[in-house]
C-alpha positions as CSV (number, residue, x, y, z in Angstrom):
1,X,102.2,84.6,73.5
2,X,98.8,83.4,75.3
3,X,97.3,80.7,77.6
4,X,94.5,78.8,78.1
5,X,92.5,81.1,80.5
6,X,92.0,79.6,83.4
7,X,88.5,80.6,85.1
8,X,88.6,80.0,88.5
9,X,91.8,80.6,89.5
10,X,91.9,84.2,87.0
11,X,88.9,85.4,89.6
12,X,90.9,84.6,92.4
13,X,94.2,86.2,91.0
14,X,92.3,89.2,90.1
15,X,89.8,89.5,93.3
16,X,92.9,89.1,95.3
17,X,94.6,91.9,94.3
18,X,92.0,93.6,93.6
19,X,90.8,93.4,97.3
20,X,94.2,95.1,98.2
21,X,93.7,97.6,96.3
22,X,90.4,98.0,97.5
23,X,92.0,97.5,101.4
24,X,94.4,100.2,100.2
25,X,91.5,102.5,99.0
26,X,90.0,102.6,102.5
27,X,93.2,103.6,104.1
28,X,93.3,106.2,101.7
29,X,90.1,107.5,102.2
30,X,90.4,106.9,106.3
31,X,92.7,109.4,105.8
32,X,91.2,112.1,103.7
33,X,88.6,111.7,105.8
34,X,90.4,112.5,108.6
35,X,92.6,115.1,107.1
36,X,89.4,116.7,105.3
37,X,86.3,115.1,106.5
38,X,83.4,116.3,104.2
39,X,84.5,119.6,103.9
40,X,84.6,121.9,101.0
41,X,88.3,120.9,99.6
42,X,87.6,117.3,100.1
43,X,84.5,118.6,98.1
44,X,86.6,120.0,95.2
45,X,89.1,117.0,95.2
46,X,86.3,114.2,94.5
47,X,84.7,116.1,91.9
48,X,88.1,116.8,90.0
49,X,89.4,113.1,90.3
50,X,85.9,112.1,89.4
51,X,86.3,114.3,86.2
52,X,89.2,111.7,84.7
53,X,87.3,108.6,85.9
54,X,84.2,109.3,84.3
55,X,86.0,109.8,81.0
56,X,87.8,106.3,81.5
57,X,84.6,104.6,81.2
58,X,84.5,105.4,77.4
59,X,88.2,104.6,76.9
60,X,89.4,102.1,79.6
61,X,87.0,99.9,81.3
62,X,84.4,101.2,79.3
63,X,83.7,101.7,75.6
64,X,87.0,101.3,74.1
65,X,88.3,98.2,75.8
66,X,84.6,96.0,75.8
67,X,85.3,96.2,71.9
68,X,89.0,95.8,72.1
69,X,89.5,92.8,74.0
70,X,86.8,90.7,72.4
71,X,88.2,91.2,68.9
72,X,92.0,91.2,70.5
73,X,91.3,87.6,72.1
74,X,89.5,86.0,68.7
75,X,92.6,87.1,67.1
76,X,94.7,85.2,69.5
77,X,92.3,82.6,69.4
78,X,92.6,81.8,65.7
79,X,96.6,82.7,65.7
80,X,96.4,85.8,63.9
81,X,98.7,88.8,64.6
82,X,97.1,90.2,67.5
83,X,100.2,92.9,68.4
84,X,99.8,94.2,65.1
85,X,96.3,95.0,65.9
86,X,97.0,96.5,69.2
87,X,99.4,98.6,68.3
88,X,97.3,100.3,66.2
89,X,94.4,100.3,68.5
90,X,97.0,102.2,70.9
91,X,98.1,104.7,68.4
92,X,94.5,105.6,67.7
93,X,93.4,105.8,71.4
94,X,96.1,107.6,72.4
95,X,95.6,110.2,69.6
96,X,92.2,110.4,70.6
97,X,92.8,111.2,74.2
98,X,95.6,113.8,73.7
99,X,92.9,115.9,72.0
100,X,90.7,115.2,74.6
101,X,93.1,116.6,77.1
102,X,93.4,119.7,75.5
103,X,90.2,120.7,75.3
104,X,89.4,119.5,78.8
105,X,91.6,122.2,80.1
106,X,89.8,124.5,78.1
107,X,86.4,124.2,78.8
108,X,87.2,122.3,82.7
109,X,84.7,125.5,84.1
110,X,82.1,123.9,82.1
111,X,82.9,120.8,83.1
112,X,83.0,120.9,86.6
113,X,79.4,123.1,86.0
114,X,77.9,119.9,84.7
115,X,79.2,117.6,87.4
116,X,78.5,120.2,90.6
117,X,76.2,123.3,89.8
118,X,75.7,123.5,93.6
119,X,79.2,124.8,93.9
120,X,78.7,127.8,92.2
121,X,77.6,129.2,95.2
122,X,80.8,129.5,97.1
123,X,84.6,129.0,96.7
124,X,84.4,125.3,95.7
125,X,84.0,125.8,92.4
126,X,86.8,128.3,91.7
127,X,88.8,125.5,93.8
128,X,87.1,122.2,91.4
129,X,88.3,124.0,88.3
130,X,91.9,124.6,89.3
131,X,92.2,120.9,90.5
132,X,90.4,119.5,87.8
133,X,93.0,120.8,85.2
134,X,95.5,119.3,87.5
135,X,93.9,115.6,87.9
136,X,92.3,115.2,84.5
137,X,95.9,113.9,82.4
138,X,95.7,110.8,84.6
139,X,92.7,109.8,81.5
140,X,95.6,109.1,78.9
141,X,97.9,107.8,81.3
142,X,95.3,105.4,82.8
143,X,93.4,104.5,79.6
144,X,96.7,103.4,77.4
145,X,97.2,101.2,81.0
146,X,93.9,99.7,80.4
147,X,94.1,98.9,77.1
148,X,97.5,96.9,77.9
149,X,96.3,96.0,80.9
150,X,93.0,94.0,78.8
151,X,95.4,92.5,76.3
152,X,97.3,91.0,78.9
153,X,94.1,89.5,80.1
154,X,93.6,87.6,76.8
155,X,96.7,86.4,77.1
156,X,95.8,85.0,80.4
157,X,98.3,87.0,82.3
158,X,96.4,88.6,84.9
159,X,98.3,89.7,87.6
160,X,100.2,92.5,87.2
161,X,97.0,94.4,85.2
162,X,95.2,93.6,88.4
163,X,98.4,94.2,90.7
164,X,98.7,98.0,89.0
165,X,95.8,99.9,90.7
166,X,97.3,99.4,93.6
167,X,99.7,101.8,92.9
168,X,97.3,104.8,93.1
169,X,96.6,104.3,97.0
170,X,100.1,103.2,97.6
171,X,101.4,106.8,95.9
172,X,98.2,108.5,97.9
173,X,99.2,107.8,101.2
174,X,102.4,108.4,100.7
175,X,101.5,112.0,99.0
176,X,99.7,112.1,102.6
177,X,102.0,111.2,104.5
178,X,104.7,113.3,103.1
179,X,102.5,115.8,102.8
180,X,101.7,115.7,107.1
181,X,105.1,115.5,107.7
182,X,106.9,118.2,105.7
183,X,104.1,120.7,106.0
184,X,102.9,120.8,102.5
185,X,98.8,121.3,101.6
186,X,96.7,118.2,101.6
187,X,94.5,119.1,98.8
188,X,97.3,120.3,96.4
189,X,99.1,116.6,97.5
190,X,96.6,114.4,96.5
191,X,95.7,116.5,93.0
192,X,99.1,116.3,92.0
193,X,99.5,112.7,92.5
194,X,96.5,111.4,90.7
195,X,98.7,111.9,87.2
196,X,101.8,110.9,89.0
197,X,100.2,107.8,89.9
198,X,98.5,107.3,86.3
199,X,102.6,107.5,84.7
200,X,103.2,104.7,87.3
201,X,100.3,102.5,86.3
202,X,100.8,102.4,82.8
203,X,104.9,102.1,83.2
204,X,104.3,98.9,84.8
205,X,102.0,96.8,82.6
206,X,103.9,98.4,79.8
207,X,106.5,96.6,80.9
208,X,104.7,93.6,81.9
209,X,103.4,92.8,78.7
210,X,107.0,94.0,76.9
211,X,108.3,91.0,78.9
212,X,105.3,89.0,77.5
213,X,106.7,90.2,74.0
214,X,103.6,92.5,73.5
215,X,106.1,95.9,72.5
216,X,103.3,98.6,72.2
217,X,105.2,101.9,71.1
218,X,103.0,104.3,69.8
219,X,103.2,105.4,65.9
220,X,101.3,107.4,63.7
221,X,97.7,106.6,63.2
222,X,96.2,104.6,60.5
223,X,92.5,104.1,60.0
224,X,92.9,100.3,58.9
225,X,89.6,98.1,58.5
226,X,90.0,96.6,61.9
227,X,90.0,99.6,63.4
228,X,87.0,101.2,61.6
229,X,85.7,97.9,62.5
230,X,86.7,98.7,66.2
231,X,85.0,101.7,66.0
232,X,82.2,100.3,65.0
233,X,81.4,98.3,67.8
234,X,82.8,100.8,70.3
235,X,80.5,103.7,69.2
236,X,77.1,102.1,71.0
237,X,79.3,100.9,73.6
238,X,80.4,104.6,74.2
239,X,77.1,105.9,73.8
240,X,75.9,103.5,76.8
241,X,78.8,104.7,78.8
242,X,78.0,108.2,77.9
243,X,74.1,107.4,79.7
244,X,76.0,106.1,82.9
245,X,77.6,108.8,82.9
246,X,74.3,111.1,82.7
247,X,73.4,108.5,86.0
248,X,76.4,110.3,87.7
249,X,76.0,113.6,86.6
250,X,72.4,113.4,87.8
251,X,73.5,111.9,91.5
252,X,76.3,114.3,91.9
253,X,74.1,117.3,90.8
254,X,71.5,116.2,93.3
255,X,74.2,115.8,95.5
256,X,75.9,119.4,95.3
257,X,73.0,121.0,96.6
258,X,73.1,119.4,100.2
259,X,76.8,120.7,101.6
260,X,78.6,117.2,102.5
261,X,76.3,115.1,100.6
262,X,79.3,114.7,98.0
263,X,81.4,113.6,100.6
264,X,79.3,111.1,102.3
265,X,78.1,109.4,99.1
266,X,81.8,109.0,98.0
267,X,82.6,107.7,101.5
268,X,79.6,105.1,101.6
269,X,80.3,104.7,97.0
270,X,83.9,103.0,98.7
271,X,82.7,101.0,101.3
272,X,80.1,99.0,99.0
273,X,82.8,99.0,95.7
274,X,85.1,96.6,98.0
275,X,83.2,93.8,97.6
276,X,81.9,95.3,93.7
277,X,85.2,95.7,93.1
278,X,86.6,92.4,94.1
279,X,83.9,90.5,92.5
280,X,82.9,92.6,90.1
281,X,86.3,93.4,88.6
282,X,87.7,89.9,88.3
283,X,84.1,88.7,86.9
284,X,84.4,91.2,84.3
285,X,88.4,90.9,83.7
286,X,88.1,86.9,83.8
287,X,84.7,86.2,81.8
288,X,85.0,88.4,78.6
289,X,88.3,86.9,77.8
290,X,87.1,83.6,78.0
291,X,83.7,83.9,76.8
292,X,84.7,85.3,73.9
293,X,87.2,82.9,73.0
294,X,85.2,79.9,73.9
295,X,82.6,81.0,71.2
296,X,85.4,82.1,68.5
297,X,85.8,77.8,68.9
298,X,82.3,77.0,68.5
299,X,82.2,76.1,72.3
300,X,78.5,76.5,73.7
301,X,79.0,74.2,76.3
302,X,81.8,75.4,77.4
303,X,80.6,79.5,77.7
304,X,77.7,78.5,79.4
305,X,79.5,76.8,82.2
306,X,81.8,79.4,82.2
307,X,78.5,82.3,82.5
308,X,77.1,79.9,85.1
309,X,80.3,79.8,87.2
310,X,81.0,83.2,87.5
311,X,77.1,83.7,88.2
312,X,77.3,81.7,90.7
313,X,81.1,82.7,92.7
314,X,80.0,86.2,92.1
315,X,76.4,86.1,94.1
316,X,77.7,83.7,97.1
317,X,80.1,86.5,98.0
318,X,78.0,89.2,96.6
319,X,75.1,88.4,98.5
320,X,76.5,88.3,102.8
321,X,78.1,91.2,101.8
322,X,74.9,93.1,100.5
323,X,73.3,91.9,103.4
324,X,76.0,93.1,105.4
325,X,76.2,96.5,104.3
326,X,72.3,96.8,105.3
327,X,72.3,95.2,108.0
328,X,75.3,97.1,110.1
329,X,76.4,100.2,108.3
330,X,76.8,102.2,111.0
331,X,79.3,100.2,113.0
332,X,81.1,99.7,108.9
333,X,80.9,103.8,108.8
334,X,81.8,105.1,112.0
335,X,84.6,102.6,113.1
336,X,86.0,103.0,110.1
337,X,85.3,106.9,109.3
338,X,84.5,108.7,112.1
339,X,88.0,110.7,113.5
340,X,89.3,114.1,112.9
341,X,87.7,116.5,110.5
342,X,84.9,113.6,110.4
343,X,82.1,113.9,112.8
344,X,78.9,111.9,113.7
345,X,76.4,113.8,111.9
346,X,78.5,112.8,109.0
347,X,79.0,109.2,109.9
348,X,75.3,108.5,110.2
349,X,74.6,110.9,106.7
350,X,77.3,107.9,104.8
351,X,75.7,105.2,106.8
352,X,71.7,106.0,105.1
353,X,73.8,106.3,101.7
354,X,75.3,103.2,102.2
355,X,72.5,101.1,103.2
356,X,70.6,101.8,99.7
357,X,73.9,101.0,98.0
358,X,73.8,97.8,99.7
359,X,70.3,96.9,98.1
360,X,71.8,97.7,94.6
361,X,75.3,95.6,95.1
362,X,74.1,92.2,93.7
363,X,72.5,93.9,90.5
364,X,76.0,95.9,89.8
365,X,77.6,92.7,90.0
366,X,75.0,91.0,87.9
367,X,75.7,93.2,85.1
368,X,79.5,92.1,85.0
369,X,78.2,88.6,84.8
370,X,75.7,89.3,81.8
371,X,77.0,92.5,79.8
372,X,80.4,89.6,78.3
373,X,77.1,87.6,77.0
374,X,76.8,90.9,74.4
375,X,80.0,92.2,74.1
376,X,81.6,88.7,73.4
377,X,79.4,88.4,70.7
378,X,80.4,92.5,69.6
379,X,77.0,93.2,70.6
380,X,77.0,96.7,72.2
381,X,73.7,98.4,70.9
382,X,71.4,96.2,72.9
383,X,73.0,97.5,76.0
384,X,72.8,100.9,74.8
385,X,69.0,100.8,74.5
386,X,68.9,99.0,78.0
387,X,71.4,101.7,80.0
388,X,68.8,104.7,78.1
389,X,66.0,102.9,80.3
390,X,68.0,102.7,83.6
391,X,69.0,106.4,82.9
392,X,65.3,107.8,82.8
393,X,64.3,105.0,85.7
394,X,67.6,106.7,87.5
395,X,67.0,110.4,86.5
396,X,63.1,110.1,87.4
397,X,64.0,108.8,90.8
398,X,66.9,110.9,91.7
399,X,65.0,114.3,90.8
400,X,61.3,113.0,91.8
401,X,62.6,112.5,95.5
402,X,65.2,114.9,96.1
403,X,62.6,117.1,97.6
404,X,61.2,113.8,100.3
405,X,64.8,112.5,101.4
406,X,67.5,114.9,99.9
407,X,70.8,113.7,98.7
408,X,69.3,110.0,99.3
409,X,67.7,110.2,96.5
410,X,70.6,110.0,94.5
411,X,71.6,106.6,96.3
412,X,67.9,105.4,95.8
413,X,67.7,106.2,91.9
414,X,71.0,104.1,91.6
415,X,70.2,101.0,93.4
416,X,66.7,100.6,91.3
417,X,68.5,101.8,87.8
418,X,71.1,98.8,88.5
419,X,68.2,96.3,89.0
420,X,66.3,97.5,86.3
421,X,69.7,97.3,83.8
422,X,70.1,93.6,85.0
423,X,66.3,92.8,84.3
424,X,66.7,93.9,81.0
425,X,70.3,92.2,80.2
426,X,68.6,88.9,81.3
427,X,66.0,89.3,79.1
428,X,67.5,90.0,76.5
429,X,70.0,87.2,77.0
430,X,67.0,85.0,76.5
431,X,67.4,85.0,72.6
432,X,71.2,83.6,72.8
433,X,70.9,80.1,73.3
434,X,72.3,77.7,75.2
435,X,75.5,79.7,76.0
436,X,73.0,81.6,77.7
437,X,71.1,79.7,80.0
438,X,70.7,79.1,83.4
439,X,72.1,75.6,84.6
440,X,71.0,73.0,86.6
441,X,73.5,73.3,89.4
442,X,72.9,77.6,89.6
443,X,69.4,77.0,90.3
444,X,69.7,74.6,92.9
445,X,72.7,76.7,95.0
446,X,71.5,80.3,94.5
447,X,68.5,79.1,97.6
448,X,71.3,78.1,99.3
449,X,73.1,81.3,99.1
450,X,70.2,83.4,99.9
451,X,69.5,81.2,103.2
452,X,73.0,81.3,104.1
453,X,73.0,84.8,103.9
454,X,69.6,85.3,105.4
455,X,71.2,83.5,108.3
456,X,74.2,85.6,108.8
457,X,72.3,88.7,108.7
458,X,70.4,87.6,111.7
459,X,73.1,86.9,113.3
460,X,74.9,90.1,112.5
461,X,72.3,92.6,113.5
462,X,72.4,90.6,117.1
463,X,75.8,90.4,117.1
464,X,76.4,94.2,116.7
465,X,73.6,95.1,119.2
466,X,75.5,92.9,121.9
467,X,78.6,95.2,120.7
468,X,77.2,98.2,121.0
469,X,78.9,99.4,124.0
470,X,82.5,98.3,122.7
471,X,82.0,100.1,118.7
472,X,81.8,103.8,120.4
473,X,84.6,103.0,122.5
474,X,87.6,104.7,121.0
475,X,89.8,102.0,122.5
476,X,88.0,98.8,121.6
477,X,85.9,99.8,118.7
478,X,88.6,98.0,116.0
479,X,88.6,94.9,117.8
480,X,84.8,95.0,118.5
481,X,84.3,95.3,114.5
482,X,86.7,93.1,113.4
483,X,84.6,90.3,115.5
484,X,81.5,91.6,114.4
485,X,82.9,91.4,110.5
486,X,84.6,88.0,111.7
487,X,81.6,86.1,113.1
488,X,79.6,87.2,110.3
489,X,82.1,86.1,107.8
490,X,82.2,82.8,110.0
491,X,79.0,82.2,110.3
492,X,78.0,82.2,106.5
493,X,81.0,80.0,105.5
494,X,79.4,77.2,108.2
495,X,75.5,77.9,106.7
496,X,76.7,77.5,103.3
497,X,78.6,74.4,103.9
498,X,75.4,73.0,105.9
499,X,73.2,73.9,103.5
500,X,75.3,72.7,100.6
501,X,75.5,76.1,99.0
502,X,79.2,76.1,98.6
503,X,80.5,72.6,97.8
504,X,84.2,71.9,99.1
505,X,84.8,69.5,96.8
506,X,83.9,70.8,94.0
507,X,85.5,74.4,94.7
508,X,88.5,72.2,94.9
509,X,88.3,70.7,91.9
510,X,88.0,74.0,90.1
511,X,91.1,75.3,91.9
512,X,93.2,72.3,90.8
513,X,92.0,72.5,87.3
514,X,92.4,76.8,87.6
């Protein structure tokens, strides 16, 4: 039922796809944007499909799964029944999150209080309520999906759990499309296919892993020990997601006060997750797997390369990009953003957001690379106590400066919470060993990377001056940035191979043995 996971070649599997989904996302949002710019239903629609997403930290990504997969993949590891154990893990999440459905539709007013106060004010919030009951089934649909979707993973079958997201723009832009075409409201559209589009996630790596010979039909629940054990571990882990949560909550509060301010943070939140997401996803997908198996077999050696590796792929695409997104976000925003419903004043608003973000993107990806080092081990309390410091660091800064620089201070108490969260994972990583420990090789590339990005940015801010002229012209401004993105992307692929900071032939090597 499993195979050997195969680093390298998993990150690539899953970054690929993942970056068209990602590609997919910004057509999407190109045309909300267009259809709705920053106004008050576009408003209402963010913060109701927000309302599922935050919940799937705890029970998909989040919580649930960083204690699932671990003890799902040592089970493979030492040939024990491992479907058994999943199958009761789905019968107990999916209880779970029926129950949470409910009384989400109950209490949504409250909930849509905590995540926009701001909106009380006018019709938004009447309008947040009604599409929040709407949106917020997609949590079961998408959370059963995830929890297949991770045990696939430790199988080593990656891509149709990384193919399946991309099912939720695809089913978006048709909802949009249809919707143009035959007349019907845009906002009502897209809130009616967030569920539709969770039922199609989870159909298909249902099926995926039933062709694996992974059958996961749901039955009554039973508290065995593994799960009590499962709880266990997931409890801190839920708590910590519960914090990053608060982190939104305090952003989007800060947020709801300045009218658009939602709008443009979510606008410049999916510019920056392209690169998080492609990295960032297939780190975290790839590495927890394998770390956690590697030490089930005793294999120090063998986890630290694999912690050094992904260190390492993750920051020489991590960091161009970070300097990208400071360096030219206004070209990114307004070539890409600025039509319809979607004026200037807003392209430049999205462009200051997504400058700061561009400052925090290494550290978000950082966290992918260290937070496997704790949950492989089924260590989630020590993360717990470090997200309660980046929530205070975040909350202090978010509310302290709200009054100096508005709705940036919600970008601004981000980026420095996610640097302080890595800070404190690496030290606390310290006490692990060898499995632990920055390599030889990691220390002499990451100067490399960071002069091979220092290089591009140079070029990139005179680059895009030169192309000044042809990014406001309506007729030449998609050429003009796909040259500008081009001759960046060009010119940090020659500095890196000049300065040795990606190696051809060992990247080679990996891809043969991937």
């Amino acid at each position: 039922m499993s195979r050997p996971i195969r680093l390298i070649s998993g990150f690539f599997t899953v970054g690929g796809w993942t970056l068209l989904s990602r590609v997919m996302g910004f057509a999407r949002d190109i045309m909300i944007a267009a259809f709705l710019g920053a106004g008050p239903v576009a408003e209402a629609f963010l913060i109701a499909f927000s309302l599922p997403n935050m919940f799937r930290r705890f029970f998909a990504e989040g919580a649930f799964n960083m204690a699932f997969v671990p003890m799902f993949s040592k089970k493979l590891e030492a040939g024990e029944d491992a479907g058994e154990f999943a199958r009761d893990a789905l019968s107990g999440l999916m209880t779970i999150l029926l129950v949470l459905t409910l009384l989400a539709q109950l209490f949504m007013p409250w909930l849509v209080l905590a995540m926009a106060s701001g909106f009380t004010q006018d019709n938004r919030f009447d309008l947040a309520v009604h599409f929040g009951r709407i949106a917020f089934p997609y949590i079961l649909f998408i959370s059963l999906a995830a929890l297949i979707s991770g045990a696939l993973n430790a199988m080593g079958r990656f891509w149709v759990a990384a193919a399946a997201p991309v099912l939720l723009n695809v089913l978006f832009i048709a909802g949009m499309g249809l919707a143009a075409l035959l007349g019907w409201d845009i906002g009502t559209t897209l809130v009616w296919t967030v569920p539709l589009a969770g039922i199609a996630q989870l159909a298909l790596v249902w099926w995926a892993a039933a062709r694996e010979g992974l059958v996961l039909r749901p039955r009554r629940p039973r508290l065995t020990p593994e799960l009590k054990r499962l709880a266990t571990i997931a409890a801190p882990a839920a708590l910590a997601g519960g914090v990053v949560q608060v982190n939104l909550l305090v952003g989007r509060q800060v947020a709801s006060f300045f009218d658009g301010a939602i709008a443009w943070l979510n606008y410049a939140d999916r510019l920056y997750q392209l690169p998080l997401g492609v990295v960032g996803i297939a780190i975290g997908v790839v590495l927890l797997p394998d770390l956690s198996r590697k030490l089930r077999a005793g294999d120090d050696v063998g986890g630290r390369d694999a912690v050094n590796r992904a260190a390492e792929f993750s920051l020489a695409l991590t960091l161009p990009a970070a300097v990208a997104l400071v360096v030219i976000p206004a070209p990114l925003v307004s070539v890409l953003f600025m039509r319809g419903a979607f004026d200037s004043h807003d392209a430049t608003m999205t462009a200051s957001a997504l400058a700061i973000y561009g400052l925090g993107l290494p550290s978000f990806v950082l966290q992918k690379v260290l937070q496997p080092l704790y949950f492989a081990r089924e260590d989630t309390r020590s993360p717990f106590r470090y997200a309660v410091v980046a929530m205070i660091v975040n909350a202090a800064l978010a509310i302290g400066l709200m009054g100096l620089v508005g709705f940036l201070a919600s970008a601004i108490g981000t980026t420095v919470a996610g640097w302080a969260m890595v800070l404190l994972l690496w030290r606390g990583s310290r006490q692990m060993g060898d499995a632990a420990r920055i390599d030889s090789r990691l220390k002499r590339v990451l100067p490399r990377i960071l002069l091979s990005s220092a290089i591009m940015g140079a070029a990139l801010w005179l680059m895009s001056s030169w192309l000044t002229p042809w990014l406001t012209e309506a007729g030449l401004r998609y050429g003009a940035l796909l040259l500008l993105v081009g001759g960046g992307v060009a010119i940090y692929a020659i500095s890196a191979l000049l300065t040795g900071a990606i190696d051809r032939a060992q990247l080679r090597r990996a891809l043969r043995r991937g």
